[in-house]
N, C-alpha and C positions, 0 to 999 in steps of 0.2 A: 698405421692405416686404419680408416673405422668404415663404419657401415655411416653411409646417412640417411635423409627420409626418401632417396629415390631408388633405393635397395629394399622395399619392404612394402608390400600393398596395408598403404592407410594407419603407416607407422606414427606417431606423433610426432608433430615436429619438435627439432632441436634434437632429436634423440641421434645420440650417438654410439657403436658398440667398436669396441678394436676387435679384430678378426681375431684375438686370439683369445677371446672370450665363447670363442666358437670351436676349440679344439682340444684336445686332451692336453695334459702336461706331456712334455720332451721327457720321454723315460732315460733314464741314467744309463751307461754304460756298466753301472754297477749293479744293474739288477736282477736282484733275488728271482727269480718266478716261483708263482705260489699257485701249483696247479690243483689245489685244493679248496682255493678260497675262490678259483675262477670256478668249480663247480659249484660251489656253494653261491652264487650270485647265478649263475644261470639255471639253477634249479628254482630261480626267482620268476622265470618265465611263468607265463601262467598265474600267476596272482596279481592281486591288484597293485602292491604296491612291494619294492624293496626299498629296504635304509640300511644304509653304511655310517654308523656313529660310532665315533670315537676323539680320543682326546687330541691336543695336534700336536704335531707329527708322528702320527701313528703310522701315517703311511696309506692312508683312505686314497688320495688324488695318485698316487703312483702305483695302487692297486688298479683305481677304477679305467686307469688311461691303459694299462696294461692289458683288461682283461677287454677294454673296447679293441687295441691292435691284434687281439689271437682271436675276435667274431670275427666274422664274414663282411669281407667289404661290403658298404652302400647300407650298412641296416644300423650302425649307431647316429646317434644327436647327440651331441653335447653343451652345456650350457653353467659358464661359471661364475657363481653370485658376487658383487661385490658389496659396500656399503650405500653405493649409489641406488642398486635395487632394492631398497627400502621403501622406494617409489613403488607405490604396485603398478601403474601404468606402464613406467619402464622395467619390472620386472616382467611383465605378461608379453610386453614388445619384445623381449629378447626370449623368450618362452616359445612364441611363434615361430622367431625369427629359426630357433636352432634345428629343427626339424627340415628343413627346406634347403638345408647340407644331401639329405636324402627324397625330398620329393619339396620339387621348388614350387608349389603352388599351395602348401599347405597354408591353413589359418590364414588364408587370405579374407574370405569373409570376417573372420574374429578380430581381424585387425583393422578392419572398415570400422566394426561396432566399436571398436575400440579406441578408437581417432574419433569419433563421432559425438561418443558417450561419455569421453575423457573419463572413466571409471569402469571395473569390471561389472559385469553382470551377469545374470542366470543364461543369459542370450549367448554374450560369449562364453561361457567353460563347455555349453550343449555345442556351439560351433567349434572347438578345441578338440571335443572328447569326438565328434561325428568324423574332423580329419584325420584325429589317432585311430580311428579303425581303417581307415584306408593307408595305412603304412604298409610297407611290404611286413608280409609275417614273419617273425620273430626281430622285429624290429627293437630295438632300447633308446629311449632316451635319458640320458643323463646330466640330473643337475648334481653340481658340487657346492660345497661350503654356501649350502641352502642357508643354515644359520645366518645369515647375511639380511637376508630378504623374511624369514620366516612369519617374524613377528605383524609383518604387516599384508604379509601375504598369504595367512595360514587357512581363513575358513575359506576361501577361493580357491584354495588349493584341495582343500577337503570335500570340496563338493566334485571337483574335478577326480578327486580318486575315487570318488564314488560310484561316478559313473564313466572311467577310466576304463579302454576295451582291452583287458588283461592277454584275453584269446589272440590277439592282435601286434599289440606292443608292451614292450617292460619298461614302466616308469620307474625309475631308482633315485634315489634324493640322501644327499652324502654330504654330514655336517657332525658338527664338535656337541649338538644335543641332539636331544630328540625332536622331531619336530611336534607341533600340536595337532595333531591329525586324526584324534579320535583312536589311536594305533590298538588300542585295547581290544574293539571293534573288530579292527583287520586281524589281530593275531588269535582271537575265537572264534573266528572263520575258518582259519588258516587260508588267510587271503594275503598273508604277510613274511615276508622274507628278510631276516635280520641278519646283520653283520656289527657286531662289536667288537669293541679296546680285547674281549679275552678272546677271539676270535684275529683280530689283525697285530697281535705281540708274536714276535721272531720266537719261534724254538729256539733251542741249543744248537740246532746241525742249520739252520736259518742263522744263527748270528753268525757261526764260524764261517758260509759260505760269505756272506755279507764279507768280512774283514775280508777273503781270501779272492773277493773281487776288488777288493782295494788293493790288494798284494800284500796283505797284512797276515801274521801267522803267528798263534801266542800259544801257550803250552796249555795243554787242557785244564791244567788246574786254574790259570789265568782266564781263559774262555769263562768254566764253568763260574766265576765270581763273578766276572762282568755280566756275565746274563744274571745273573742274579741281582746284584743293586741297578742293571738296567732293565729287569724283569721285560726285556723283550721289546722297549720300548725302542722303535727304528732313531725317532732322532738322536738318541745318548747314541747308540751304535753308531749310526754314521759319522757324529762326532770322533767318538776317539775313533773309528779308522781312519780320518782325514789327520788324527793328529799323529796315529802311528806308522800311517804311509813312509816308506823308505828309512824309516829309523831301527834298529836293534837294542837302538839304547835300554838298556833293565830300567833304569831308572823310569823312563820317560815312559815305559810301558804301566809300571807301577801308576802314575799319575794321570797317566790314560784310563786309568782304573775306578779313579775316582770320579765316578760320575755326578757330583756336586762339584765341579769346578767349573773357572770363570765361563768357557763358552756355552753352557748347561744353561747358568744361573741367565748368562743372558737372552739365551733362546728362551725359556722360560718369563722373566719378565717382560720381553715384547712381543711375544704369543699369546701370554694366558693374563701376567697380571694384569698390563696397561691396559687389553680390553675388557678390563670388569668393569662395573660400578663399584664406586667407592670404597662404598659401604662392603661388600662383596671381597675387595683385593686388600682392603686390612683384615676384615677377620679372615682370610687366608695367613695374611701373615701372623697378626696374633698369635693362631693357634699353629704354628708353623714349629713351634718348641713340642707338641705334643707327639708322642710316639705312635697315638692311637686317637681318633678324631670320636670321641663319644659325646652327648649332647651336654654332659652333662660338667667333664671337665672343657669341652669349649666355654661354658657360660661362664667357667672356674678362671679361664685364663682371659676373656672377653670382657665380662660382669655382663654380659647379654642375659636377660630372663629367661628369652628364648631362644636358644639357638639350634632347635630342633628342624625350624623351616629356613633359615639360612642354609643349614647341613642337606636340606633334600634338596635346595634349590643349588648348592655347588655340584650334589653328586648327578643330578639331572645334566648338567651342563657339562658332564665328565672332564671338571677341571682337577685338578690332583691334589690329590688327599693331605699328600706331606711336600710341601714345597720347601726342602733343608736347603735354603740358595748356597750357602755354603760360603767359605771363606772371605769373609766379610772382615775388615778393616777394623782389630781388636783391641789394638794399643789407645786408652784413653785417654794419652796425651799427645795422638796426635789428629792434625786439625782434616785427617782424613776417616778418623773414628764412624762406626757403623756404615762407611760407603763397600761396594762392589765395584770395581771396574770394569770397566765395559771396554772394547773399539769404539765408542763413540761416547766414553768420556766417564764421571761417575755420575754414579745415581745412588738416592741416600732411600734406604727404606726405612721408616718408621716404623719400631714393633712397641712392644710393649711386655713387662713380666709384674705377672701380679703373686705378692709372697703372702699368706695369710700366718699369722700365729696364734 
């Protein structure tokens, strides 16, 4: 089902949203609650801006849907980016549109000027920012996997947090970077409220609940290793508890262990590599041999000059440091050599090893 132009005062036309770009994610029956990390997001009240960044599947969208169903009915928005809002028109249309879950008349005017103008302007973020103070108070709105839309959406959005009525409502904006918002600004204010990857990684008593809401139950010594090469990271976890569900097997517990196997490698290549740039997703793999990501043996194993602003420009976008895809097709006489298998077939990565003597 979507929204069309007669759902929306002065939406553009053609514009279309499915209703479920207006609601949180369906929280799992498996979930963790993290009643620490919902303080720390509502301590976000009051300042101008929070950000929830992290790598993916950290677990951002199952936090943030989590901590919207334990507020107060009628006080959150919610609003989730795709690659389609790259359009800033239809970003700012669905920007409108999500607020009016709780007060259906909002950005009516902003979206008059904004059918009109076919483009943002100073006019609309001052009509935006004028209906975010008439929200009920302690109101949040929330956008997810902002990364989507940021790059084209960012100084409109910057001027909007600018003058964003913090007193009023909590803007939160939850993606795989940072966004470009000036945040420097906000956070030597402390007009800024952060949530990161070291902030949303599983403790130890956090992973073992996780497996024991799978119905999964491993010896502490096997716990404490799996939190380790999964250093917390929710999607390895909920992998191997989906692969240890109803099994006792040793063995199979063992391989559940290894968090570089096939379902990893390929959660990882359709999450992080495919959406890089090119240039970007070999020298991840490139330097995928290295133990330690320094600028200076990336260049060693790349022959990059500089691989000093590639390395800020991955760690900015908190895609991960060491991607060991792991068991990869070794036998070189056979005509399956350097593939990964996938569910949905092989896929051959191209690396490369540079030897010097």
């Amino acid at each position: 089902m979507a929204l069309g132009t007669t759902t929306g005062h002065g939406a553009p036309r053609g514009a279309r949203f499915a209703l479920s770009k207006f609601r949180p994610t369906t929280l799992p029956t498996t979930l963790v609650t993290r009643p620490e990390l919902h303080d720390q997001l509502t301590a976000g009240a009051g300042r101008r801006l929070t950000v929830v960044v992290g790598s993916a599947g950290a677990g951002k969208s199952v936090l943030l849907s989590s901590w919207a169903a334990a507020r107060p009915p009628g006080l959150t928005s919610w609003l989730s980016c795709e690659r389609a809002d790259a359009d800033p028109v239809r970003f700012w249309t669905a920007f409108i549109e999500a607020p009016r879950a709780v007060m259906p008349g909002f950005g009516a005017d902003a979206a008059d000027l904004l059918a009109m103008d076919g483009a943002m302007s100073a006019d609309v973020t001052a009509s935006i920012a004028n209906d975010a103070a008439g929200l009920p108070a302690g109101s949040a709105v929330i956008v997810d996997d902002f990364q989507a839309a940021a790059a084209a959406v960012s100084r409109d959005m910057a001027d909007l947090v600018e003058r964003w009525p913090a007193e009023t409502a909590q803007l939160v904006l939850a993606g795989r970077s940072d966004p470009p918002l000036r945040l420097h600004r906000l956070r030597m204010a402390s007009e800024l409220c952060e949530l990161r990857d070291r902030d949303l990684y599983f403790s130890l008593a956090q992973s073992r609940d996780l497996l024991a809401n799978f119905g999964v139950e491993v010896a502490a010594g096997d716990l404490a290793l799996l939190h380790q090469r999964s250093e917390g990271w929710a999607a390895a976890l909920q992998m191997v508890a989906l692969s240890l569900r109803g099994s006792a097997d040793p063995v199979r517990v063992v391989r559940a262990l290894d968090v570089r196997s096939y379902p990893i490698a390929e959660y990882f290549i359709a999450e992080v590599l495919e959406q890089q740039a090119p240039e970007v997703a070999q020298f991840m793999l490139d330097t995928s041999i290295l133990g330690e990501l320094t600028a200076d043996a990336c260049a060693a194993v790349t022959g990059m000059r500089d691989a000093t602003a590639l390395l800020r420009r991955i760690d900015a976008a908190n895609l991960f440091n060491h991607p060991n895809l792991g068991n990869p097709s070794l036998d070189i006489n056979s005509g399956t050599f350097g593939q990964i298998t996938t569910k949905t077939g092989f896929r051959t990565l191209a690396g490369q090893l540079r030897l010097e003597f």
